[in-house]
C-alpha positions in Angstrom: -7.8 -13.0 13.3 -9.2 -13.5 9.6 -7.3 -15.8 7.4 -5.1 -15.0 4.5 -8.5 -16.7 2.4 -10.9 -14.5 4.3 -8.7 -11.6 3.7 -8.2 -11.7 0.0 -11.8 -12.8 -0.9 -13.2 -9.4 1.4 -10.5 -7.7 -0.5 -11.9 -9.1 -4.0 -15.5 -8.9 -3.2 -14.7 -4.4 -2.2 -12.2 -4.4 -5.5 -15.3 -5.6 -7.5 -17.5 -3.2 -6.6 -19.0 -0.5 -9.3 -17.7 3.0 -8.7 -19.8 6.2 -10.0 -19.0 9.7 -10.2 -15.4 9.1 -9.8 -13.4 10.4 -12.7 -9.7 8.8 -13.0 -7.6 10.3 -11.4 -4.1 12.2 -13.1 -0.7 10.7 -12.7 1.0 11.4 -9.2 4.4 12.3 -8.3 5.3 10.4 -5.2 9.0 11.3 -4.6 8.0 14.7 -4.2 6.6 14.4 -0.8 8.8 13.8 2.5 11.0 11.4 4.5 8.4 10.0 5.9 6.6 8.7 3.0 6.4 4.9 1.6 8.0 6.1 -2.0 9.1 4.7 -4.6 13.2 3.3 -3.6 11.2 2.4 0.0 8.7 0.1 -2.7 11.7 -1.2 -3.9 13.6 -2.5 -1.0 10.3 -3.4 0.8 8.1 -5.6 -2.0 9.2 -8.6 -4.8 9.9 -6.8 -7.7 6.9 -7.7 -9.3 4.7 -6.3 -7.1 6.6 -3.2 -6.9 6.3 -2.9 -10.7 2.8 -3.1 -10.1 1.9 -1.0 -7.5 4.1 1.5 -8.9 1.9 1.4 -12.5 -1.1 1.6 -10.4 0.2 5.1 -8.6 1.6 6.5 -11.6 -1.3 5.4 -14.7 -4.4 6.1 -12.5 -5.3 2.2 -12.1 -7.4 0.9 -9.8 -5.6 -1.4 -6.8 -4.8 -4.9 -8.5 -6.2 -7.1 -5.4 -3.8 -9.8 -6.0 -1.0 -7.3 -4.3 -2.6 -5.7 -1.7 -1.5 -8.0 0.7 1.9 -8.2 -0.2 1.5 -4.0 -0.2 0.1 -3.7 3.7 2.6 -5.8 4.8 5.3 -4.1 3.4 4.0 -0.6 4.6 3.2 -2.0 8.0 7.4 -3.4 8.2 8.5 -0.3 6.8 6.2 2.0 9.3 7.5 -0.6 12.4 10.8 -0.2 11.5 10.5 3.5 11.6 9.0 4.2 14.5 10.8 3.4 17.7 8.9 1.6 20.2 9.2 4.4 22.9 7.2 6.7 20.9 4.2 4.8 19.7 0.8 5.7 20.3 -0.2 4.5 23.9 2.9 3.6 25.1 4.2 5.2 28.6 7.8 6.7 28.4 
């Protein structure tokens, strides 16, 4: 398993990176999609305030992912997805 050291210098060394021929991208509006979406009151409940106020600048302003957060962001997703899902119907399972 990679440590949380590991993890966030990988994550550091791919947010440094130069990107070409990528325009920025337009504002998006994430509470118009479904139920089953990560959105914005899920962000809320699920990350530290901070770091919802951050990922949520970085959705809506076109920023690129503050590395710092990600972490905190994957976790969340990942409890929020797991909590979700019963464990009877995940992938590879037998009923």
């Amino acid at each position: 398993m990679m440590s949380d050291s590991t993890r966030t210098q990988a994550i550091s060394a791919i947010a440094s990176l130069p990107v070409s021929g990528v325009s920025e991208s337009a504002p998006v509006r994430i509470n118009y999609y479904g139920a089953d979406v990560f959105s914005t009151e899920v962000m809320k409940k699920y990350l530290p305030k901070d770091t919802a106020k951050t990922l949520l600048s970085t959705i809506q302003d076109g920023l690129p992912l503050n590395a710092d957060i990600a972490a905190d962001v994957a976790h969340a997703m990942k409890q929020w997805a797991l909590e979700r899902e019963p464990l009877t119907t995940r992938t590879g399972s037998s009923p």
